[in-house]
SERO-4910 file (N, C-alpha, C, O; in steps of 0.05 Angstrom, whole numbers):
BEGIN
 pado doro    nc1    nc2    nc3   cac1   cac2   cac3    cc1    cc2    cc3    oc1    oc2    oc3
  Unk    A     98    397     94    105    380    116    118    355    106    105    340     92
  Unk    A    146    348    114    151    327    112    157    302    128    162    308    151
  Unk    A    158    273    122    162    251    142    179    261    161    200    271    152
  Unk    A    176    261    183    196    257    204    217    238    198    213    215    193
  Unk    A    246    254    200    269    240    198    274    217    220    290    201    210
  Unk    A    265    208    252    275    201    261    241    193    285    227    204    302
  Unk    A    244    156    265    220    139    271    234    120    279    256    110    272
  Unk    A    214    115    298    222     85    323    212     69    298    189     71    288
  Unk    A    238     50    286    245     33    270    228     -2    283    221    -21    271
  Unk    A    227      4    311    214    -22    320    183    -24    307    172    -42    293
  Unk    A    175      6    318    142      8    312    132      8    282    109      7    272
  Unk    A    158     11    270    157     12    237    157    -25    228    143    -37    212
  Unk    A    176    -35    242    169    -63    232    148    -81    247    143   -103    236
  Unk    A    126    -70    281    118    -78    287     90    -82    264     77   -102    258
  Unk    A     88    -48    253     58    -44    239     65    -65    205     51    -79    191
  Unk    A     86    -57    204     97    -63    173     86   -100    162     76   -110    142
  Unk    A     97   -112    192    102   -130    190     65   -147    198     59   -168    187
  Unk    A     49   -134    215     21   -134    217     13   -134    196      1   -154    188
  Unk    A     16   -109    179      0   -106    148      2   -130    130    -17   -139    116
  Unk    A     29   -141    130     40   -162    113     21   -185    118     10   -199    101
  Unk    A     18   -186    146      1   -218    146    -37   -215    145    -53   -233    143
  Unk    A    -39   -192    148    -73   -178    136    -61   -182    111    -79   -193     98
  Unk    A    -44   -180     98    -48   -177     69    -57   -202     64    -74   -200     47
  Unk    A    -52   -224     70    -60   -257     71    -79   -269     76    -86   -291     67
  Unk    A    -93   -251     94   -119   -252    110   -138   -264     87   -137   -252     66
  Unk    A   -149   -276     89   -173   -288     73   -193   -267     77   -194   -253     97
  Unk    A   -213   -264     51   -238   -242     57   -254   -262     60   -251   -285     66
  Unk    A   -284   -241     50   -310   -258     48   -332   -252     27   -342   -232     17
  Unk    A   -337   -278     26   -356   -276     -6   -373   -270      1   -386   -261    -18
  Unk    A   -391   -267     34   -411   -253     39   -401   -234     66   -411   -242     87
  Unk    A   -385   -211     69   -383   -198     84   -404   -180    104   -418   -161     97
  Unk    A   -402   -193    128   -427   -175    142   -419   -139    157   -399   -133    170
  Unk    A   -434   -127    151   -420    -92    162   -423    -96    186   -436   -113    199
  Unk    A   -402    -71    191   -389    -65    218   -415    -53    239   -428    -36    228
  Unk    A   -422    -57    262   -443    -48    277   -436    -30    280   -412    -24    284
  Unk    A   -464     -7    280   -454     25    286   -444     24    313   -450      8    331
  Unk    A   -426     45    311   -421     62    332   -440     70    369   -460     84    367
  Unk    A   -437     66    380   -450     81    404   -450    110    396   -469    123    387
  Unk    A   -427    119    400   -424    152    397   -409    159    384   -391    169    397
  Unk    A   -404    160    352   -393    174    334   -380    197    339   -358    198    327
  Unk    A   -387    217    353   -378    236    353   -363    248    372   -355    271    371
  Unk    A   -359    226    396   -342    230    417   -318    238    403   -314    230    380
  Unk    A   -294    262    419   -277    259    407   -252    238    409   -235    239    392
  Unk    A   -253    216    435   -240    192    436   -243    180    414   -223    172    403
  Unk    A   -266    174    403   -266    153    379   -252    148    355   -251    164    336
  Unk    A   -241    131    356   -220    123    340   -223    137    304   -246    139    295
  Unk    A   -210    142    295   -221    156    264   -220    140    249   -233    146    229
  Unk    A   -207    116    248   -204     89    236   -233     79    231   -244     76    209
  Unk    A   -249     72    268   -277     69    267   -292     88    250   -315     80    253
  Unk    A   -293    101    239   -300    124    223   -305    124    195   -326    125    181
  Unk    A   -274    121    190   -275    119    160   -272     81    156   -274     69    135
  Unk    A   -270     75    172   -275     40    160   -304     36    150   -311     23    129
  Unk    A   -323     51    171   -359     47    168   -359     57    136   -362     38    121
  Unk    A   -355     82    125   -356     86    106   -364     74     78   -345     59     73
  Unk    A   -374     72     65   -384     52     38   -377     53     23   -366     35     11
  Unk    A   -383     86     10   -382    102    -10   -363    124     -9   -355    130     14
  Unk    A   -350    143    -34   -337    164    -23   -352    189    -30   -374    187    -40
  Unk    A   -343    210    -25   -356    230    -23   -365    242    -43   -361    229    -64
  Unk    A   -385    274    -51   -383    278    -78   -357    302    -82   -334    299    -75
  Unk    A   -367    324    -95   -343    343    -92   -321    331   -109   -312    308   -111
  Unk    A   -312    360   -124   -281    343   -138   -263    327   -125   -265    326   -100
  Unk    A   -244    311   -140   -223    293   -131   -206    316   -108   -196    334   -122
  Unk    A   -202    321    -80   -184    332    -73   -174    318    -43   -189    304    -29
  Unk    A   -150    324    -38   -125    304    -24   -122    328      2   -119    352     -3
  Unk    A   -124    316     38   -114    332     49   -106    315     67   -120    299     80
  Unk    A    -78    321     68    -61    315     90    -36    294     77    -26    295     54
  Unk    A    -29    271    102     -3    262     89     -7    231     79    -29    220     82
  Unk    A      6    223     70     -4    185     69    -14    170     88    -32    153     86
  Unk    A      2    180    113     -6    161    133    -28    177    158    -30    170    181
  Unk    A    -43    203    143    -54    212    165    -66    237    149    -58    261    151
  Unk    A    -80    231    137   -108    244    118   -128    231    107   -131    207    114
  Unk    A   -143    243     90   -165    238     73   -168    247     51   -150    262     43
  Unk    A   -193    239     33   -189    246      4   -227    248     -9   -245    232     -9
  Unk    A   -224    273    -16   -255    272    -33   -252    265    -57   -231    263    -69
  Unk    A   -285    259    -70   -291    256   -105   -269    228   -107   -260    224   -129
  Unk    A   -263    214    -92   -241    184   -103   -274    172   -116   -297    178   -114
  Unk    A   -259    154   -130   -269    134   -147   -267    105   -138   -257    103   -116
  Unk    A   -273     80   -152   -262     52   -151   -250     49   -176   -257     57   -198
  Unk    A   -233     35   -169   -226     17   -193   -242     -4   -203   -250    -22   -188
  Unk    A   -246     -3   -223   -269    -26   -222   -258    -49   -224   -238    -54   -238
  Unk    A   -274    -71   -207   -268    -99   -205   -256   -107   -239   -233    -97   -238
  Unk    A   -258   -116   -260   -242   -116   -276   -238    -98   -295   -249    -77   -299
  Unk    A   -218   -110   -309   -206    -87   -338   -197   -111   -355   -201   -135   -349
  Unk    A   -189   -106   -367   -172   -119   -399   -151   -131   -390   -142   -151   -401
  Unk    A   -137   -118   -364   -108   -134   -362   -106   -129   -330    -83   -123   -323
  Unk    A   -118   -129   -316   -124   -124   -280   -152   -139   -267   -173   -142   -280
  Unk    A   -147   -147   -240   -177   -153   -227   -167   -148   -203   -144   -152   -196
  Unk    A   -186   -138   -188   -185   -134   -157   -185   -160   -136   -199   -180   -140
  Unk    A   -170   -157   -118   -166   -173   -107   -187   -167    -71   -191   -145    -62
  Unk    A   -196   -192    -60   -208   -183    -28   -227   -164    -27   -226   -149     -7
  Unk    A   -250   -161    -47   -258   -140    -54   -284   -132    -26   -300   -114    -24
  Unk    A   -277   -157     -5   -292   -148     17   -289   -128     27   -307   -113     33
  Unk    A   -255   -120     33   -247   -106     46   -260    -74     38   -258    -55     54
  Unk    A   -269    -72     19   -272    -39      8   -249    -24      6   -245     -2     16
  Unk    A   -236    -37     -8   -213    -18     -9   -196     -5    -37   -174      6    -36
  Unk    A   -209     -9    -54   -207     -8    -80   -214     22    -91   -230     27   -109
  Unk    A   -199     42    -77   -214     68    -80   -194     82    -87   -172     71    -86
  Unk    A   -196    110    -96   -166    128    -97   -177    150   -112   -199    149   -123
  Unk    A   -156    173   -113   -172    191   -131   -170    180   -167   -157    161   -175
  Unk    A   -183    197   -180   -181    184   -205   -151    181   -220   -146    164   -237
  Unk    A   -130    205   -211   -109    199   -223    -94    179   -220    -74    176   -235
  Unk    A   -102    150   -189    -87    129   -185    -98    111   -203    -85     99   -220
  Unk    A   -130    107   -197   -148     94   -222   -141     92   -249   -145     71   -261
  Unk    A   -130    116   -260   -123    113   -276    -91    109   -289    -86    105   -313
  Unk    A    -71    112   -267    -51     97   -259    -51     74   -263    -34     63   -277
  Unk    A    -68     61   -252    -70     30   -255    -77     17   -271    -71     -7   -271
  Unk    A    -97     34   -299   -110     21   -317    -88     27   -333    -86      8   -348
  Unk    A    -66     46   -339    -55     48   -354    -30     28   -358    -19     17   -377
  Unk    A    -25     29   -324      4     10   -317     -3    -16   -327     16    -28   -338
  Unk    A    -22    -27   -326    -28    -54   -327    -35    -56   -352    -36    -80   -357
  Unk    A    -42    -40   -376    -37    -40   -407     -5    -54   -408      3    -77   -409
  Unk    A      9    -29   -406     43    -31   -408     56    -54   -403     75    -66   -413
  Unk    A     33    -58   -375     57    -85   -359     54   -115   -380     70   -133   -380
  Unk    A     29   -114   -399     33   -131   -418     51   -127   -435     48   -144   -453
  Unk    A     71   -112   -441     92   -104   -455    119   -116   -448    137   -121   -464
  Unk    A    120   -120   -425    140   -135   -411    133   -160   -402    141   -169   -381
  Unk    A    122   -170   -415    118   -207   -412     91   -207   -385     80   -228   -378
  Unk    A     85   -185   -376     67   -193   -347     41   -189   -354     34   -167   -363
  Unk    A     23   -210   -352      4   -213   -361    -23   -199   -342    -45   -201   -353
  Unk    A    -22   -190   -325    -37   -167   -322    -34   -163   -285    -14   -174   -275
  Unk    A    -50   -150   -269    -37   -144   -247    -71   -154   -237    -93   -157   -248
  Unk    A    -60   -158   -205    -78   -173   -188    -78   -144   -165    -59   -142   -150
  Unk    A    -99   -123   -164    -93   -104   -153   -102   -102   -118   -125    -98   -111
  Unk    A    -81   -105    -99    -93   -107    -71   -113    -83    -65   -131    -73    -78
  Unk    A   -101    -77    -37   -107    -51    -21   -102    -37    -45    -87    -42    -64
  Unk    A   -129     -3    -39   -109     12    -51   -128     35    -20   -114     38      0
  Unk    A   -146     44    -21   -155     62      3   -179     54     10   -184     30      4
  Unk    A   -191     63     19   -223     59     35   -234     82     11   -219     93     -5
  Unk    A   -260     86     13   -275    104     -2   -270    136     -3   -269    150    -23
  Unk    A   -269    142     27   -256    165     29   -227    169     42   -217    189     51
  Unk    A   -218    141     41   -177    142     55   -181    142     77   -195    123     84
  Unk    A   -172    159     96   -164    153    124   -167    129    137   -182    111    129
  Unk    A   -148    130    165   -142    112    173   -162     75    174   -186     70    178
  Unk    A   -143     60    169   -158     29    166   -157     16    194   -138     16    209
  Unk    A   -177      7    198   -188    -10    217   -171    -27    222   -171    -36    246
  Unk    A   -153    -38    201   -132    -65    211   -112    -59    182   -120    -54    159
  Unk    A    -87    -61    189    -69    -71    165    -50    -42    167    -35    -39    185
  Unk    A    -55    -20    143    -41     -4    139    -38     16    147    -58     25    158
  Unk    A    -15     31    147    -11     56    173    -21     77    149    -39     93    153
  Unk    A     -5     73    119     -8     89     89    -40     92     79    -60     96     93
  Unk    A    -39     89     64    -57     86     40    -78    101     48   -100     90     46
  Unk    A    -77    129     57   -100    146     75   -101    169     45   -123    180     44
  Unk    A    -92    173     34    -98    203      9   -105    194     -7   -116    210    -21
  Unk    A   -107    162    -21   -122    158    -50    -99    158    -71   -103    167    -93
  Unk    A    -72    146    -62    -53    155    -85    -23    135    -73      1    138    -77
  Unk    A    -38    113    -56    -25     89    -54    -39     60    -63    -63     55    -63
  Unk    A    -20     46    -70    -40     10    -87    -14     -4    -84     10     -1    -89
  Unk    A    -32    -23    -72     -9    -52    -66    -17    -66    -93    -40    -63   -101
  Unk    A      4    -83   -109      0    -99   -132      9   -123   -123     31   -124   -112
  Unk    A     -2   -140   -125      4   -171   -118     31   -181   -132     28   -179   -156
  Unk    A     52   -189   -125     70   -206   -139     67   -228   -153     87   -240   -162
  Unk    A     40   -237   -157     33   -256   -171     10   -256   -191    -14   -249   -191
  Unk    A     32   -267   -209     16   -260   -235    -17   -264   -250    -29   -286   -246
  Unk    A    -27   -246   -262    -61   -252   -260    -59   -274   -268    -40   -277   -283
  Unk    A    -72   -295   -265    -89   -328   -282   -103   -319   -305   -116   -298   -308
  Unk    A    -98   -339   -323   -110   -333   -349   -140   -329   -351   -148   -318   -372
  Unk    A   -160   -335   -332   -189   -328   -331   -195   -309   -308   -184   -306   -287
  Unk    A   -216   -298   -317   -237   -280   -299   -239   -302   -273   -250   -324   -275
  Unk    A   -227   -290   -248   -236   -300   -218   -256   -299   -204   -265   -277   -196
  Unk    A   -265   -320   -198   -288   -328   -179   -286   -309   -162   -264   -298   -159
  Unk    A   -316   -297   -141   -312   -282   -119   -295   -297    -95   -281   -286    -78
  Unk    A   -300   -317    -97   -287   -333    -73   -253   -342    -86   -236   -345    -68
  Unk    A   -247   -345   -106   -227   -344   -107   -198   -311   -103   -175   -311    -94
  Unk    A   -220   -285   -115   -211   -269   -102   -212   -260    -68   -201   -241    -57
  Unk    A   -226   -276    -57   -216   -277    -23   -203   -298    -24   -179   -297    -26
  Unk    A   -208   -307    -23   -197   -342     -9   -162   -342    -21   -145   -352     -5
  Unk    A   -155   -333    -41   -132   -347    -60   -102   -329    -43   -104   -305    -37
  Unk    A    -80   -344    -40    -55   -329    -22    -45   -320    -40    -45   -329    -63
  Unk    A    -35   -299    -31     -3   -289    -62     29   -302    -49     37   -310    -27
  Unk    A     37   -300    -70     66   -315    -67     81   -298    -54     81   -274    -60
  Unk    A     93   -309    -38    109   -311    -22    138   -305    -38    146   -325    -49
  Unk    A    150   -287    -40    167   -285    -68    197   -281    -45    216   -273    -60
  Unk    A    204   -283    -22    227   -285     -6    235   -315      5    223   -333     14
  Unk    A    257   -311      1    269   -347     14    268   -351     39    280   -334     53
  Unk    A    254   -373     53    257   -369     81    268   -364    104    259   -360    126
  Unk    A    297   -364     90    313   -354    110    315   -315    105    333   -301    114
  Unk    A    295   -305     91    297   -285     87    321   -270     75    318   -247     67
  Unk    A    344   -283     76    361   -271     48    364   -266     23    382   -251     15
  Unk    A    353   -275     13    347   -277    -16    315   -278    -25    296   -288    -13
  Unk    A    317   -269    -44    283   -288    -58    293   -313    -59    314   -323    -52
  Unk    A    265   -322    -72    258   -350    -76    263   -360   -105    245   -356   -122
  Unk    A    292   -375   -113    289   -375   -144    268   -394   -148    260   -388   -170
  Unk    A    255   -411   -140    238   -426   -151    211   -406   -164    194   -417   -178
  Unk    A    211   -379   -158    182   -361   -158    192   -339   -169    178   -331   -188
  Unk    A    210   -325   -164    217   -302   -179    232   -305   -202    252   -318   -204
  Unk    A    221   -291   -222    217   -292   -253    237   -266   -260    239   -250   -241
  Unk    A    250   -261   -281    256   -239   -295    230   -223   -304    230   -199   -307
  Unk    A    210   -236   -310    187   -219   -311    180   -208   -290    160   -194   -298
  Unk    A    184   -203   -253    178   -194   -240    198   -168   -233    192   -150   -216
  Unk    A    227   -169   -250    243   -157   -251    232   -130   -265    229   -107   -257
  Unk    A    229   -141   -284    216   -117   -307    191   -101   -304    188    -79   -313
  Unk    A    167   -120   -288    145    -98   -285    160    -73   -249    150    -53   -241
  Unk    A    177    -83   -242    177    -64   -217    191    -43   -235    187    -19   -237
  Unk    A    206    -56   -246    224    -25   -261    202     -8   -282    204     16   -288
  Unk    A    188    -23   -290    169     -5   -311    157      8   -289    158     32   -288
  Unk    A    144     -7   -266    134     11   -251    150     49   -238    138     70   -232
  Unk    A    171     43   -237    189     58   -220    193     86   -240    200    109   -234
  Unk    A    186     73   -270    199     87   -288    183    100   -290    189    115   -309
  Unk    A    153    110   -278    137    126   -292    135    145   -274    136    144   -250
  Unk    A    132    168   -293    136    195   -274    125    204   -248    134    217   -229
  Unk    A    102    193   -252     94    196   -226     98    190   -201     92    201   -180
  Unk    A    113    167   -208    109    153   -182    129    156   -166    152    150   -173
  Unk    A    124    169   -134    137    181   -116    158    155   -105    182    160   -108
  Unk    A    152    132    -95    160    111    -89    152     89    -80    133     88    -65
  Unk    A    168     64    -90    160     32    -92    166     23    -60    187     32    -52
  Unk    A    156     13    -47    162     -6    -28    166    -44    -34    152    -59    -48
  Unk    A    186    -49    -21    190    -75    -28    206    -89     -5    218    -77     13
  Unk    A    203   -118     -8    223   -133     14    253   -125      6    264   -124    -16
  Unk    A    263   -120     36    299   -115     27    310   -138      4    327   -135    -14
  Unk    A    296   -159      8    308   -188     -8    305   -184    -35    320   -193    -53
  Unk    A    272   -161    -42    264   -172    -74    287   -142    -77    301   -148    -97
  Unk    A    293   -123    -70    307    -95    -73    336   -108    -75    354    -95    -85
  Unk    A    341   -129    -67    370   -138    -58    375   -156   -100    394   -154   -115
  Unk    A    353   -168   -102    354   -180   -126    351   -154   -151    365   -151   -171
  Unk    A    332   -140   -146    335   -110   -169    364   -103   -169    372    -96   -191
  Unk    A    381   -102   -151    402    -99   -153    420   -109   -167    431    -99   -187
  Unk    A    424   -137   -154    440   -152   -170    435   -166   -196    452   -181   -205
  Unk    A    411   -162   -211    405   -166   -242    392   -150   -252    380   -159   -272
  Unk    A    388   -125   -246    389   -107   -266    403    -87   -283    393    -72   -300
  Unk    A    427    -89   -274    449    -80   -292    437    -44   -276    441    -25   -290
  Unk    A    429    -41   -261    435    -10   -244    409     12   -261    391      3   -276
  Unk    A    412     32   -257    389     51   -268    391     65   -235    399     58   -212
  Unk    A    373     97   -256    366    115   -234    338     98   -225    337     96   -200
  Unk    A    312     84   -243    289     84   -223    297     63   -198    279     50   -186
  Unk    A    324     61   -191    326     41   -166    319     66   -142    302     57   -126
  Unk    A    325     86   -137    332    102   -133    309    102   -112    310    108    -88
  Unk    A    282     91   -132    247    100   -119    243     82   -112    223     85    -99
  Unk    A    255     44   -109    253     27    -90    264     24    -79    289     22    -82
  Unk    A    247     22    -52    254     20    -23    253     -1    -10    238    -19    -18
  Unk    A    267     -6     11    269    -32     25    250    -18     53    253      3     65
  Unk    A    231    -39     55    210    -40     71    199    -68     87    195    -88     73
  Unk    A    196    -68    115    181    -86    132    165   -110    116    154   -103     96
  Unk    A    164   -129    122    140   -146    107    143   -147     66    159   -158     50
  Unk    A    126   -135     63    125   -133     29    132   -157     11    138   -153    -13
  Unk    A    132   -178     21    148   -215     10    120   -217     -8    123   -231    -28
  Unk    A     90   -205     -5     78   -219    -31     70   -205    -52     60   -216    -71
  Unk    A     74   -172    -47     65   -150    -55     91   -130    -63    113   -136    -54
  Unk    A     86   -108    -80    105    -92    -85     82    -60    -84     63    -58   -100
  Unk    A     88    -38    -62     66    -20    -56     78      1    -70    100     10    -66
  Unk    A     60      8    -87     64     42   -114     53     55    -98     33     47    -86
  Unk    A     67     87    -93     59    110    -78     62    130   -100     85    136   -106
  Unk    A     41    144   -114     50    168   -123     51    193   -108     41    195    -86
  Unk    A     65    216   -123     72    239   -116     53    250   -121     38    240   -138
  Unk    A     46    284   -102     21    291    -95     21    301   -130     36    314   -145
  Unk    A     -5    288   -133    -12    304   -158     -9    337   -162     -5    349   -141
  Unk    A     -9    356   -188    -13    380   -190    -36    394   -183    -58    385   -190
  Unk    A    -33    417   -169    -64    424   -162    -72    421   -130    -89    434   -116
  Unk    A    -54    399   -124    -68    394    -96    -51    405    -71    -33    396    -58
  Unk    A    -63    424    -72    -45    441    -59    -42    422    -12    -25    421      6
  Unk    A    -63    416    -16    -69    399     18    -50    375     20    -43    363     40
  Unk    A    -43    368     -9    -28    347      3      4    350      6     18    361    -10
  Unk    A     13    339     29     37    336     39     52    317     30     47    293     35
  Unk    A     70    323     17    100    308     -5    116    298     26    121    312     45
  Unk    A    118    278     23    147    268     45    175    268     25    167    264      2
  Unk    A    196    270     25    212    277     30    233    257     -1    232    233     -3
  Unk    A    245    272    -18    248    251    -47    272    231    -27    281    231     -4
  Unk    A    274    217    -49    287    199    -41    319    196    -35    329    212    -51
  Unk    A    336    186    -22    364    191    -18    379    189    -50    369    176    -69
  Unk    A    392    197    -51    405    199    -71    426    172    -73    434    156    -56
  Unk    A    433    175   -104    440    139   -114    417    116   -110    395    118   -100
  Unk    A    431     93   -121    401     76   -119    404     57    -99    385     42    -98
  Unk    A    419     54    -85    400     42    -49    415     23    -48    420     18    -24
  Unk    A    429      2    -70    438    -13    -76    469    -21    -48    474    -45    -44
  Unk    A    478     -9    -40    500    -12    -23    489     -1     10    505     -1     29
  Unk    A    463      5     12    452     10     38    428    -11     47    408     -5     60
  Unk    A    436    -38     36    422    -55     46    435    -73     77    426    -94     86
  Unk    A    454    -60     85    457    -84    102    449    -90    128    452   -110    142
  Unk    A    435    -61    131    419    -56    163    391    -81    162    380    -89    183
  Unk    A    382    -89    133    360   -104    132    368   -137    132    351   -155    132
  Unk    A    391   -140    131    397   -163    132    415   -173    170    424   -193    180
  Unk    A    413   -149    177    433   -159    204    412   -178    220    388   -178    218
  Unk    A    430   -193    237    409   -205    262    394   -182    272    370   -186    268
  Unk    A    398   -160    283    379   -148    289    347   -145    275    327   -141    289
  Unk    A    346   -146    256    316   -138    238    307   -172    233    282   -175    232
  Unk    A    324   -197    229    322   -211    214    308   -227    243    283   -227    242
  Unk    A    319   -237    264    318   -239    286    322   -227    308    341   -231    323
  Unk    A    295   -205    313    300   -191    339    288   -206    362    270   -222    365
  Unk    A    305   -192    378    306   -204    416    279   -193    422    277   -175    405
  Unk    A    258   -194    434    236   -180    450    250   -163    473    269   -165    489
  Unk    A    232   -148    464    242   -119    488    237   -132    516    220   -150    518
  Unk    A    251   -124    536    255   -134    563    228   -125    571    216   -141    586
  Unk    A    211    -92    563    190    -91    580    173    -86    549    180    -76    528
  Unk    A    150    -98    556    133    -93    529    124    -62    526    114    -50    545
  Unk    A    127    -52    506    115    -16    494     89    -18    507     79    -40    512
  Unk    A     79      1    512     45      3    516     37     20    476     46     38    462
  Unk    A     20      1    475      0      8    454      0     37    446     -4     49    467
  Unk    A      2     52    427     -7     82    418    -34     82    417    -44     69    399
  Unk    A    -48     94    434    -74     95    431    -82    105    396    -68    119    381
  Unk    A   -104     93    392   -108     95    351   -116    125    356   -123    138    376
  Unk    A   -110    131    321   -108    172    320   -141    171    324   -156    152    322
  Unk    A   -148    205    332   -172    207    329   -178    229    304   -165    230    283
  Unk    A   -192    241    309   -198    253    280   -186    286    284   -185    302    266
  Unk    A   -176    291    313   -160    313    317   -137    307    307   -123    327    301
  Unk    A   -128    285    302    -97    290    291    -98    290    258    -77    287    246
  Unk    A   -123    292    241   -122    298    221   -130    322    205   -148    337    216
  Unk    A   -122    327    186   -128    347    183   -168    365    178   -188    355    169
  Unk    A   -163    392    189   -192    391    196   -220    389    178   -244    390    183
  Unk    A   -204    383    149   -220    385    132   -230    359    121   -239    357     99
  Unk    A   -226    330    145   -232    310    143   -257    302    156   -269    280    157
  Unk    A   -262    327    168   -285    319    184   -310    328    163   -331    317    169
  Unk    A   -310    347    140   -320    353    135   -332    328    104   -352    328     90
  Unk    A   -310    311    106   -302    291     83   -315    268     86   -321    252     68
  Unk    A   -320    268    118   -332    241    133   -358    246    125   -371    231    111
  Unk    A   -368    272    135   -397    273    136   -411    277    107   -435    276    105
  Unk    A   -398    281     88   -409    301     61   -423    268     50   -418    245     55
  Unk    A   -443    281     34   -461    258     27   -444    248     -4   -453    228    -17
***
């Protein structure tokens, strides 16, 4: 199954652009849980409500069913709050989960990325315990094999809990949204997206049209442009999606990427339309949130497993 070719572009920058400012959202150094449910098992109930309650992930091997934006995932792991060259960021949220091949994506990337001058990675979102849909923020990050990386570079010491909620990421776009920000973007932020892009796995980068607009014009070209994408929001973050691992036969691949590297199909992100849109004359009514019928059926089984 692949992405649908032909998405209301509004509802894409309505959610895109939501996620971006949850990404900002301050956590909490003492987070209180979510009150149960009345009736869990109605089938109205949101699946979001569901897998947000969640704590822990499941046991059972690492396995992936359904698509990014509308599955689940057994046997995921955490990343653990630190490493040698990484720390988790908002760690209220619970979201620091994935199967082990992103886990270890990330421990590896963030070795390397000291190779290129970047001194280690500040790791956001990456899933809930067992993936599916989030309570607030992202439409993605539902299979265990998406991670937002902060655009800003780790601090030379181990972070306070309250400094990993409390602290903003940079803002790496100019306010008029054409360009980045030279006062903030580094040639070192040049080099970890492309190391990022360059590794095999990885299906594709999301990024602001502005920071994709600058990969362009100073990196002298390459195929891994090819795997960043110009995306809604993304001014403090750059989001790694890998490709369905081997083996997993449940998960759904969306669709490789257009061919050439993107570089001359930026200008729909820069028109008045996206940059400054008009409000619709009659407001959309709401999509009611998915329930656990629109996922696949072996999520129900993912929810409940101890």
């Amino acid at each position: 199954m692949t992405l649908p070719r032909l998405v209301c572009l509004s509802t894409l920058a309505a959610l895109a652009l939501a996620g971006a400012a949850r990404a900002q959202d301050r956590g909490s150094v003492n987070p209180k849980p979510l009150p149960p449910l009345a009736n869990p098992d109605a089938p109205s109930t949101p699946a979001k409500a569901l897998f947000g309650r969640v704590t822990h992930p499941s046991s059972g091997s690492p396995h992936i069913y359904g698509f990014y934006a509308k599955g689940c995932f057994s046997g995921g792991e955490a990343l653990p709050m630190d490493g040698a060259h990484w720390q988790v960021m908002r760690p209220s949220r619970n979201r620091m989960y994935g199967l082990p091949v992103m886990v270890d994506f990330l421990e590896r990337l963030s070795e390397k990325a000291t190779r290129v001058g970047w001194p280690g990675l500040l790791v956001g979102d990456m899933a809930q315990p067992r993936g599916g849909p989030m309570i607030t923020g992202h439409a993605s990050h539902q299979i265990g094999i998406d991670a937002d990386v902060w655009l800003t570079p780790m601090p030379d010491h181990r972070m306070s809990r309250a400094e990993r909620e409390e602290t903003s990421a940079t803002d790496m776009v100019r306010q008029d949204r054409l360009d980045i920000d030279p006062d903030v973007w580094t040639p070192n932020h040049l080099q970890l997206i492309k190391l990022t892009a360059e590794q095999p796995e990885v299906e594709r980068i999301f990024v602001n049209a502005a920071i994709k607009k600058a990969l362009c014009r100073e990196s002298g070209g390459g195929r891994w442009l090819s795997k960043v994408r110009p995306m809604y929001g993304h001014n403090y973050h750059y989001h790694i999606r890998l490709s369905c691992p081997a083996g997993q036969g449940d998960c759904q691949s969306q669709d490789p990427p257009p061919s050439g590297d993107g570089c001359d199909d930026l200008g729909y992100w820069f028109s008045d339309a996206v940059l400054h849109p008009k409000p619709p004359k009659v407001a959309p009514k709401p999509k009611p949130p998915m329930t656990m019928a629109a996922l696949p059926a072996a999520c129900r089984a993912v929810l409940k497993a101890p």
